[in-house]
BAFI-3210 file (N, C-alpha, C; in Angstrom, 3 decimals, decimal comma, padded with zeros to 6 digits):
// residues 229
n [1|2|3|4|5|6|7|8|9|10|11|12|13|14|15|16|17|18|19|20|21|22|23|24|25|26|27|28|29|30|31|32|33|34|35|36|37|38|39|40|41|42|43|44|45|46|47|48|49|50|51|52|53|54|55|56|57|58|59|60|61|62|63|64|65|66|67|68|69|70|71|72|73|74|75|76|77|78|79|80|81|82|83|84|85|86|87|88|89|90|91|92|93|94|95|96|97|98|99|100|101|102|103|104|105|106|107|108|109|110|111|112|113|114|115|116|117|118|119|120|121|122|123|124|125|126|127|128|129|130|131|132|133|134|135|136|137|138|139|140|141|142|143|144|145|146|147|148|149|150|151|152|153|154|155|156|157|158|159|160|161|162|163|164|165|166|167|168|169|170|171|172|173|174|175|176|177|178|179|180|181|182|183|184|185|186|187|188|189|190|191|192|193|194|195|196|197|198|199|200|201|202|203|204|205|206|207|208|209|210|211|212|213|214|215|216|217|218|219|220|221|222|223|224|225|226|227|228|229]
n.u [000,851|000,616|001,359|000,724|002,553|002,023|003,170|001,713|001,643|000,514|-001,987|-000,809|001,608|003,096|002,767|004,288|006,748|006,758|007,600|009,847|011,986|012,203|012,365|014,565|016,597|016,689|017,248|019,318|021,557|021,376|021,947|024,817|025,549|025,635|027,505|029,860|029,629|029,824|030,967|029,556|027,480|024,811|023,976|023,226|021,835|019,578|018,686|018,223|016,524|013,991|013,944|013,099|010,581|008,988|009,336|007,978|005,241|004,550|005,171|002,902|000,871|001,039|000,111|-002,139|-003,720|-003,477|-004,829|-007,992|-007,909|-008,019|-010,475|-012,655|-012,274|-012,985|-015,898|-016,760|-016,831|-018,452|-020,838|-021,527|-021,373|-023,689|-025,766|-025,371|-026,155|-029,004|-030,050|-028,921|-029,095|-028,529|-026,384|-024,648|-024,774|-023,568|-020,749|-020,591|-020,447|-018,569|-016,059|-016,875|-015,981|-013,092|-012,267|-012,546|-014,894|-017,376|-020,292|-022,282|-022,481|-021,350|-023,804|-025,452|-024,353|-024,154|-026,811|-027,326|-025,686|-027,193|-029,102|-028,876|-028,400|-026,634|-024,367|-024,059|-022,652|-020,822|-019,120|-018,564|-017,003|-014,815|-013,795|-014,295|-013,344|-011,113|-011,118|-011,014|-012,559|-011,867|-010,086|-011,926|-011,301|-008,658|-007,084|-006,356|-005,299|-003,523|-002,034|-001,302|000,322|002,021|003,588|004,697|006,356|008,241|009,617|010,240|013,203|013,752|014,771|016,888|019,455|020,337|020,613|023,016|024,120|022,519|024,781|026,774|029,542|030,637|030,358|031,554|033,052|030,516|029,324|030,610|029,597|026,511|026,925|027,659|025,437|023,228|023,955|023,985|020,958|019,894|020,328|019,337|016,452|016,220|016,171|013,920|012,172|012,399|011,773|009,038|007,918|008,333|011,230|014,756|015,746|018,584|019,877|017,968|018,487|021,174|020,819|019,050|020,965|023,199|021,840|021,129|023,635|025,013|023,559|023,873|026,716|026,844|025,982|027,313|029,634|029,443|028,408|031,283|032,716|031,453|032,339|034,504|036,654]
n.v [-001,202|002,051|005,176|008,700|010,907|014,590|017,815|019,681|022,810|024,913|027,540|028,363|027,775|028,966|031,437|031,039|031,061|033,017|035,015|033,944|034,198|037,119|037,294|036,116|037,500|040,590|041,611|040,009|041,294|043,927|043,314|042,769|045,197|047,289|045,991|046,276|049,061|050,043|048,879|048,090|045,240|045,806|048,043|046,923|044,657|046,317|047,840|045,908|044,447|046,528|047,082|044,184|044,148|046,534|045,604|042,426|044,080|045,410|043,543|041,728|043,154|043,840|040,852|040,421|042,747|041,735|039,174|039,929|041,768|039,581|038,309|039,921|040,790|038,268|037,727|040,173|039,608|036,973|037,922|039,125|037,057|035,527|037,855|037,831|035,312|035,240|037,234|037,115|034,504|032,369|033,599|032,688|030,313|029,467|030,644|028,230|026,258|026,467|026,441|023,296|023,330|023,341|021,501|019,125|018,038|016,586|018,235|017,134|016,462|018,520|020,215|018,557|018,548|020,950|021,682|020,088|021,143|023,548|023,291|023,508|026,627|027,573|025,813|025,785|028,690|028,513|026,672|028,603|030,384|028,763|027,624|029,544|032,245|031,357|031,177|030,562|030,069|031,548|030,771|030,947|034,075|034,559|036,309|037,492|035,272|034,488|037,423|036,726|034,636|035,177|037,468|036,342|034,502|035,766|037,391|035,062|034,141|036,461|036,667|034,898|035,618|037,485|036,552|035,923|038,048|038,415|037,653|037,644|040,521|042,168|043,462|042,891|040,340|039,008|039,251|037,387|035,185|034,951|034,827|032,490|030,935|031,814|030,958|028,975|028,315|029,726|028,078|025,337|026,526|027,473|025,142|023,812|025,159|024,969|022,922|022,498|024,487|023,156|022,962|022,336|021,088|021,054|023,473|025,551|025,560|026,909|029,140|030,654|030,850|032,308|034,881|036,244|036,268|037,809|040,327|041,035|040,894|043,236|045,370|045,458|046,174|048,671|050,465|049,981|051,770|054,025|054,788|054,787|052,862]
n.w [000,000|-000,551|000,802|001,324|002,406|004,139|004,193|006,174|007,247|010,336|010,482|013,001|013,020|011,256|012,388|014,487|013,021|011,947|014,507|015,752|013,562|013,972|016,138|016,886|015,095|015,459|017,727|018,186|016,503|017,215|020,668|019,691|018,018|020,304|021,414|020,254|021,051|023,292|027,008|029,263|030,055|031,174|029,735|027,471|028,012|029,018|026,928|025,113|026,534|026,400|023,466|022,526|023,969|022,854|020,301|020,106|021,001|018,649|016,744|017,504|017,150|014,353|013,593|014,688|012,912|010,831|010,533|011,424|009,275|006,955|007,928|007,990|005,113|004,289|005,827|004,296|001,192|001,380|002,364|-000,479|-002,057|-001,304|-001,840|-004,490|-005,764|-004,234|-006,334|-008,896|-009,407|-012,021|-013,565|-011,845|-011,745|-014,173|-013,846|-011,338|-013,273|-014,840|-013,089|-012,747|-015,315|-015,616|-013,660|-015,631|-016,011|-017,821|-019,607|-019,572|-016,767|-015,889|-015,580|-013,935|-011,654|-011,118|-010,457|-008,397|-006,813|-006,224|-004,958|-002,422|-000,288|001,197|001,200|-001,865|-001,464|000,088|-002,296|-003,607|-002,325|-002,041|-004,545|-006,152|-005,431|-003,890|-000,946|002,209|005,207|008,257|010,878|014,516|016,516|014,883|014,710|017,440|018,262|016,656|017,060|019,521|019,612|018,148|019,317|021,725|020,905|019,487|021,704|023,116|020,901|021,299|024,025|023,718|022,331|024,075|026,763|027,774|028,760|031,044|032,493|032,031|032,981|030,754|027,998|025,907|025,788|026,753|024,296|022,653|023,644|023,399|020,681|020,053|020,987|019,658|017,312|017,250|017,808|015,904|013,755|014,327|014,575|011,584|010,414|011,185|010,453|007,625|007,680|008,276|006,249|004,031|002,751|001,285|004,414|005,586|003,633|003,823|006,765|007,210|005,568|007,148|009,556|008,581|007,575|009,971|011,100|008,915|010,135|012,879|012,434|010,298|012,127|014,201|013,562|012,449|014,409|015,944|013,821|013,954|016,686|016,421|017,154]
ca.u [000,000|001,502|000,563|001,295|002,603|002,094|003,504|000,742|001,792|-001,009|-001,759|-000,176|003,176|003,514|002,991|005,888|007,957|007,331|008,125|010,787|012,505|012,494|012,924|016,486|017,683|016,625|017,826|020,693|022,016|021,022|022,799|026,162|025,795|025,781|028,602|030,895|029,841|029,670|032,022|028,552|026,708|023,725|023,490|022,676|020,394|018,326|018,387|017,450|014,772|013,216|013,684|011,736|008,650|008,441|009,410|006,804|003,890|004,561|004,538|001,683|-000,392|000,991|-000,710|-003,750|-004,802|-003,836|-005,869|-008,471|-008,477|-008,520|-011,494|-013,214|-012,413|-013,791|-016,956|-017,588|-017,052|-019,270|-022,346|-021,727|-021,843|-025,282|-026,290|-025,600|-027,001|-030,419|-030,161|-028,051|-028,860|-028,432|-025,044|-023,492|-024,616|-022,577|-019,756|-020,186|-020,232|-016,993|-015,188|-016,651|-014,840|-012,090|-012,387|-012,382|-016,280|-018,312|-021,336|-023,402|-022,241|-020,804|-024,805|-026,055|-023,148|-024,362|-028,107|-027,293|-025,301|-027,483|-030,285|-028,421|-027,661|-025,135|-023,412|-023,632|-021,866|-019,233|-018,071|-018,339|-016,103|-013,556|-013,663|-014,258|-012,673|-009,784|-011,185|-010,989|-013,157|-010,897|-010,603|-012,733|-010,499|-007,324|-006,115|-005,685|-004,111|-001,937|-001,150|-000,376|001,631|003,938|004,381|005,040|007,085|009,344|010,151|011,764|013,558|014,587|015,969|017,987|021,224|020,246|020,705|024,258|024,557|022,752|025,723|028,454|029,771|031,245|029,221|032,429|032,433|029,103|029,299|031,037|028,452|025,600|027,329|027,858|024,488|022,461|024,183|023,025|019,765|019,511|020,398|017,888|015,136|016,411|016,201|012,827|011,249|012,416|010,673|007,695|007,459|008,649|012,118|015,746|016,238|019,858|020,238|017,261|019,125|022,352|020,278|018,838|022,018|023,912|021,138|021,435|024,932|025,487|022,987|024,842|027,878|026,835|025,649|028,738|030,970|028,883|028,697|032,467|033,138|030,367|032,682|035,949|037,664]
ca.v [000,000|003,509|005,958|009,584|012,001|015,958|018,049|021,159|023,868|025,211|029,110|028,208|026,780|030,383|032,790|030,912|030,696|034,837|035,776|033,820|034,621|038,682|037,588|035,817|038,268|041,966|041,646|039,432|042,504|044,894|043,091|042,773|046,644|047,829|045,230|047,464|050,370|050,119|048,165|047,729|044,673|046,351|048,628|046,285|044,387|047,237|048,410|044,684|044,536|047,405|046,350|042,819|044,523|047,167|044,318|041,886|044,969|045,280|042,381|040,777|043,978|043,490|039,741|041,431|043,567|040,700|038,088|040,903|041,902|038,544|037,612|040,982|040,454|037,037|038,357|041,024|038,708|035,899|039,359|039,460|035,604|035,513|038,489|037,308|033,858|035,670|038,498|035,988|032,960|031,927|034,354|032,229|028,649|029,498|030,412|027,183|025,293|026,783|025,516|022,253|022,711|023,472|020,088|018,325|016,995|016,838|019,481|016,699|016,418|020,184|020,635|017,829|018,757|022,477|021,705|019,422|021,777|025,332|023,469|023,989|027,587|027,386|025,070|026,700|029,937|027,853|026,125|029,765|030,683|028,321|027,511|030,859|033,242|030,793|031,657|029,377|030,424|032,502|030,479|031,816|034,227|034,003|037,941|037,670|033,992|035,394|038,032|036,126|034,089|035,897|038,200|035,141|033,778|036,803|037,417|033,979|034,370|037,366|036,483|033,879|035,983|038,103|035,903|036,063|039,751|038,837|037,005|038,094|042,015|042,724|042,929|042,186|038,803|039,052|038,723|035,902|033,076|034,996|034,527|030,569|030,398|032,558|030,808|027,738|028,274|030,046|027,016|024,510|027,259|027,343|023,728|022,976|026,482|024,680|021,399|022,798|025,236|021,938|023,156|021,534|021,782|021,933|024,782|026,548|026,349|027,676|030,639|031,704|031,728|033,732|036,000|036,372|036,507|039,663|040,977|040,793|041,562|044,639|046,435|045,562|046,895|050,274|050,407|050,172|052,592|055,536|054,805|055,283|051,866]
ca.w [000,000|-000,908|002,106|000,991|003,672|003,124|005,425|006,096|008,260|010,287|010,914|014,141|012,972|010,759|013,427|015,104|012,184|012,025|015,424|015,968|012,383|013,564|017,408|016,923|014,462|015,535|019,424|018,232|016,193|018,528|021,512|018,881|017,776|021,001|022,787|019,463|021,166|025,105|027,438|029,971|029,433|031,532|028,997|026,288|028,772|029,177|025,854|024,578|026,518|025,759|021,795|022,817|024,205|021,664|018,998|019,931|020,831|016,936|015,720|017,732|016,622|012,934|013,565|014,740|012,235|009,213|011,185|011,318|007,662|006,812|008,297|007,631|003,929|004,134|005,873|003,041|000,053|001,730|002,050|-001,706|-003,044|-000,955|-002,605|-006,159|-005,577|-004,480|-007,278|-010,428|-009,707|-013,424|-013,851|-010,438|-011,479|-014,725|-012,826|-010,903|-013,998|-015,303|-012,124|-013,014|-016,258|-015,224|-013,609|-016,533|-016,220|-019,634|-019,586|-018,404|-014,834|-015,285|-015,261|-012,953|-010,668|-010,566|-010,043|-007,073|-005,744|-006,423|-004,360|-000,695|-001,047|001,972|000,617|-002,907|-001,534|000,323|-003,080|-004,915|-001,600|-002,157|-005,993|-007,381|-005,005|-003,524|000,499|003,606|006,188|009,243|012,268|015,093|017,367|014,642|014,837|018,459|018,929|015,812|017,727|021,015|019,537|017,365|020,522|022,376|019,963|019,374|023,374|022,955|020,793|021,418|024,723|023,354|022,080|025,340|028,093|028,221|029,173|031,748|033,815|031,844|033,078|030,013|026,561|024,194|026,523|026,767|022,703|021,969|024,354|022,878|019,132|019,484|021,776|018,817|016,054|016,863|018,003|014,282|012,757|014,884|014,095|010,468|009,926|011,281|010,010|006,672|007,227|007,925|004,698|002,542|002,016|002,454|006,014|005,547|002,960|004,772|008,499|006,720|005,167|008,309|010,078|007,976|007,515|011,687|011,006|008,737|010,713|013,911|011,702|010,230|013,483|015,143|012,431|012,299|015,879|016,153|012,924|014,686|017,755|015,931|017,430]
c.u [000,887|000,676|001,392|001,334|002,991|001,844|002,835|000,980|000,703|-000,491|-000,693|001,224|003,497|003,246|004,128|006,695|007,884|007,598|009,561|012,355|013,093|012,985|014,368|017,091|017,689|017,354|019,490|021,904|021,647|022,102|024,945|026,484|025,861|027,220|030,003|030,510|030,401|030,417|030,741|027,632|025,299|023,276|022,624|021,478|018,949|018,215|017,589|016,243|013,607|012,825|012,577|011,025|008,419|007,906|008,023|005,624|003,487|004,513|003,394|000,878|-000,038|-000,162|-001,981|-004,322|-004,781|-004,598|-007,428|-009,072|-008,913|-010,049|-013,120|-013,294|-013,258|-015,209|-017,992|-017,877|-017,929|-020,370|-022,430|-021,983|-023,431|-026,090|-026,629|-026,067|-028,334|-030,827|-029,981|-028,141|-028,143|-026,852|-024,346|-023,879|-023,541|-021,068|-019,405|-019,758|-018,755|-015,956|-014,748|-015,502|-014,010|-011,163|-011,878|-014,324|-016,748|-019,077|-021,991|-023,265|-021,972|-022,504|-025,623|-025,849|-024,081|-025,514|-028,152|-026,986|-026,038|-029,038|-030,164|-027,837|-026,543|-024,195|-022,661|-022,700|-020,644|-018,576|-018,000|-016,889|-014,707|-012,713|-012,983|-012,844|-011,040|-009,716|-011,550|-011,685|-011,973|-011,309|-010,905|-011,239|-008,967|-006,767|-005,943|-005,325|-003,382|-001,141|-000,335|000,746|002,752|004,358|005,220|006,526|008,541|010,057|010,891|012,608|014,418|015,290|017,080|019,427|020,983|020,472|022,177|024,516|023,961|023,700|026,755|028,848|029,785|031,280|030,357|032,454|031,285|028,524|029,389|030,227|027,362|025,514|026,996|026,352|022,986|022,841|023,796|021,731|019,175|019,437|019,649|016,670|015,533|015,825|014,822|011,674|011,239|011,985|009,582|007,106|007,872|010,191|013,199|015,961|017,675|020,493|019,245|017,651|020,170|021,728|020,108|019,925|022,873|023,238|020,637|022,446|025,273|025,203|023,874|026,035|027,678|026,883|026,774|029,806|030,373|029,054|030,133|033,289|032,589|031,775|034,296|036,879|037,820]
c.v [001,253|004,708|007,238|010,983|013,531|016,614|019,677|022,106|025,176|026,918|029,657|028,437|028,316|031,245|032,445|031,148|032,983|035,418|035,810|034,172|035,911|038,595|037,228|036,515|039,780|041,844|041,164|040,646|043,709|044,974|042,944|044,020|047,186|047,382|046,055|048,422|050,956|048,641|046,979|046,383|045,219|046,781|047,855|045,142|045,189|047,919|047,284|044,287|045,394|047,432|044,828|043,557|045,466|046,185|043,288|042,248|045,083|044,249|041,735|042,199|043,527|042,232|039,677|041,617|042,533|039,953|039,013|041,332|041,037|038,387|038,921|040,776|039,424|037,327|039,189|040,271|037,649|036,550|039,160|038,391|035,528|036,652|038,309|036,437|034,388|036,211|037,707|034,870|031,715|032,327|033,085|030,906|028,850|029,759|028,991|026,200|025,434|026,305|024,074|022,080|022,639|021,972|019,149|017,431|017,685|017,653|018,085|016,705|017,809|020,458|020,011|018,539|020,179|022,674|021,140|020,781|023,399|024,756|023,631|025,664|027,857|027,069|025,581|027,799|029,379|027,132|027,075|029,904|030,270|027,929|028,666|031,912|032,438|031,340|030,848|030,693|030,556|030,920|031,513|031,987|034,534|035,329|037,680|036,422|034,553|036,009|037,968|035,425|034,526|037,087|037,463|034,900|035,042|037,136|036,022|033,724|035,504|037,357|035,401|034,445|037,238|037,764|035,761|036,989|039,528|038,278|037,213|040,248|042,526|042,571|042,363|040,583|037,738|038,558|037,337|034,655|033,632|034,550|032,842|030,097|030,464|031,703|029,040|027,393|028,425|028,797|025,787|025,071|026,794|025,900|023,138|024,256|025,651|023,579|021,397|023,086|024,067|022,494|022,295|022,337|022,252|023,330|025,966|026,844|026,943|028,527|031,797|032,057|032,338|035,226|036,691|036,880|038,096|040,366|041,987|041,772|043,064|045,784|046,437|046,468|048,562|050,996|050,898|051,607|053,943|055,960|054,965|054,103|050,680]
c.w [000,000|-000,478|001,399|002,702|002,914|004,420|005,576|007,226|008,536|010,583|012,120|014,230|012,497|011,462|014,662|014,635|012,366|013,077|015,701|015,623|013,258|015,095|017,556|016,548|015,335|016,910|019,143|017,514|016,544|019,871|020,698|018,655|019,083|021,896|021,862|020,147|022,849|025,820|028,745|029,294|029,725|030,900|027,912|026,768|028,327|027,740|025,151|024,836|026,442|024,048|022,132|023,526|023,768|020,481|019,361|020,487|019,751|016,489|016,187|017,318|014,819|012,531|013,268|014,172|010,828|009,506|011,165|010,053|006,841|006,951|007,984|005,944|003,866|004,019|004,293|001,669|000,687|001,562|000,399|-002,328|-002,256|-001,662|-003,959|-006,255|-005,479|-005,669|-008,867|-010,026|-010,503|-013,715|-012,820|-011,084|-012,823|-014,608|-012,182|-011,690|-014,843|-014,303|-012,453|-014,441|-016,894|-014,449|-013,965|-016,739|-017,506|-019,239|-019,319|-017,414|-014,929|-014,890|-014,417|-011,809|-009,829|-010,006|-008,712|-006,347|-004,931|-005,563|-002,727|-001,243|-000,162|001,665|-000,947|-002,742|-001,069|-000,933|-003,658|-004,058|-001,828|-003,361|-006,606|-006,980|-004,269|-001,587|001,312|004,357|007,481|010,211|013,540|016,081|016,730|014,499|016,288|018,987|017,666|016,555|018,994|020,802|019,088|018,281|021,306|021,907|019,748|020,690|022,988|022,595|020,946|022,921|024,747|023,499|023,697|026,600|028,629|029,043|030,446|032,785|033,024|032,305|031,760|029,031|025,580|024,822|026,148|025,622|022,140|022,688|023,519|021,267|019,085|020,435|020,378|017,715|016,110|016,779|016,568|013,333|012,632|014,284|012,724|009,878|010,449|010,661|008,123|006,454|007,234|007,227|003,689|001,951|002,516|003,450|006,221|005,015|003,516|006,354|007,878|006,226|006,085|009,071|009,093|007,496|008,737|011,266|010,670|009,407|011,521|013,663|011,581|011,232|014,367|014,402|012,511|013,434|016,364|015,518|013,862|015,983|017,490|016,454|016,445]
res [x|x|x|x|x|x|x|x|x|x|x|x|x|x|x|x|x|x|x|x|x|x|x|x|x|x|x|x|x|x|x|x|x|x|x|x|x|x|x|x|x|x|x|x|x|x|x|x|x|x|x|x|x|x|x|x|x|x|x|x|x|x|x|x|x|x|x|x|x|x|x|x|x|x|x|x|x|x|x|x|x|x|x|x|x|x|x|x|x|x|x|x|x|x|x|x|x|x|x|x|x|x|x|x|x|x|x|x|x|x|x|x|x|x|x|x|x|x|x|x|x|x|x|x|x|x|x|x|x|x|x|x|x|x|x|x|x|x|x|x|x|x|x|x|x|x|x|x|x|x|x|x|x|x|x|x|x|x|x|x|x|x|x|x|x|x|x|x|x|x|x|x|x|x|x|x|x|x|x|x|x|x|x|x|x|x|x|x|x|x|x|x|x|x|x|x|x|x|x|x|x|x|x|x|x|x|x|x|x|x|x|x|x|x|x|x|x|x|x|x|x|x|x|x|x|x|x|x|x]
***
């Protein structure tokens, strides 16, 4: 028997994959640009965490309002296939029957097909919903578990390359556990952020960390240059 596995990543799995993405990197080059500038790790403490609870106020509202529009869009186009179904009946079952044949069914079932279906009209607007227009129904509540989570989700990350500073004094120190603590974590995230979306996990954890990396890099180097050392 030939069992097919298909690996679907739920709304859930992607409001992890986006917090985490912006929580490892932005703090992690944050806490690197500042350890080039200042000798204090405190400083970069308190500056870091003030970036993580700005950073994920913003992104769990970003969540928010797409979970939000989403489902608001949905809403309004669902008002309008009930409208045309009462108003075009005739205009929408032709529509439906173009789906079918699109299909591939002959014009007899494209027209059986459409009569079955144009006598539930619930049901009728849910296959215009998902046929015509290409729209899944919102899950109930999904702008604000979006937004919990990818707040969530970003605080964790983002105290990842942060946790050093706080038991080391001395941020250039302070740097280098958060570097090999951050650069792996990047590469764990990387590699399962890429099994979830269907990609290789290996060439997708090596993307994300080096796209941590420059990060990191850059802000340190600028950091240092501003600071003339």
């Amino acid at each position: 028997m030939h069992n097919e596995h298909h690996l679907k990543s739920s709304d859930t799995i992607q409001d992890i994959v986006i917090g985490m993405s912006d929580g490892l990197t932005v703090p992690f080059a944050l806490a690197a640009g500042l350890s080039g500038a200042v000798a204090s790790s405190g400083i970069v403490v308190t500056a870091g965490i003030a970036e993580i609870v700005a950073g994920s106020i913003a992104m769990g509202l970003g969540g928010f309002l797409a979970g939000k529009t989403e489902a608001d869009h949905y809403d309004s186009e669902l008002k309008r296939e009930y409208d045309e179904v009462e108003r075009l009946p005739e205009q929408e079952k032709l529509e439906v029957r173009e789906v079918f044949a699109d299909f591939g069914l002959s014009e007899k079932l494209q027209h059986e097909a459409t009569e079955e279906i144009a006598k539930d009209k619930e049901k009728w607007v849910d296959f215009m919903m998902r046929y015509e227009l290409g729209l899944e129904k919102p899950q109930p509540n999904r702008a604000r578990n979006s937004a919990l989570t990818i707040g969530i989700s970003y605080i964790v990350g983002g105290i990842i390359p942060l946790s050093p500073y706080f038991f080391i004094a001395n941020s250039q120190e302070g740097l280098y556990y958060s570097c090999a603590i951050t650069v792996v974590c990047l590469f764990v995230f990387g590699y399962f952020k890429s099994k979830v979306t269907g990609q290789p996990p290996i060439s997708g954890a090596f993307k994300v960390l080096v796209i941590g990396a420059l990060a990191a890099a850059a802000a340190f180097g600028i950091a240092r240059l501003v600071n003339g050392k």
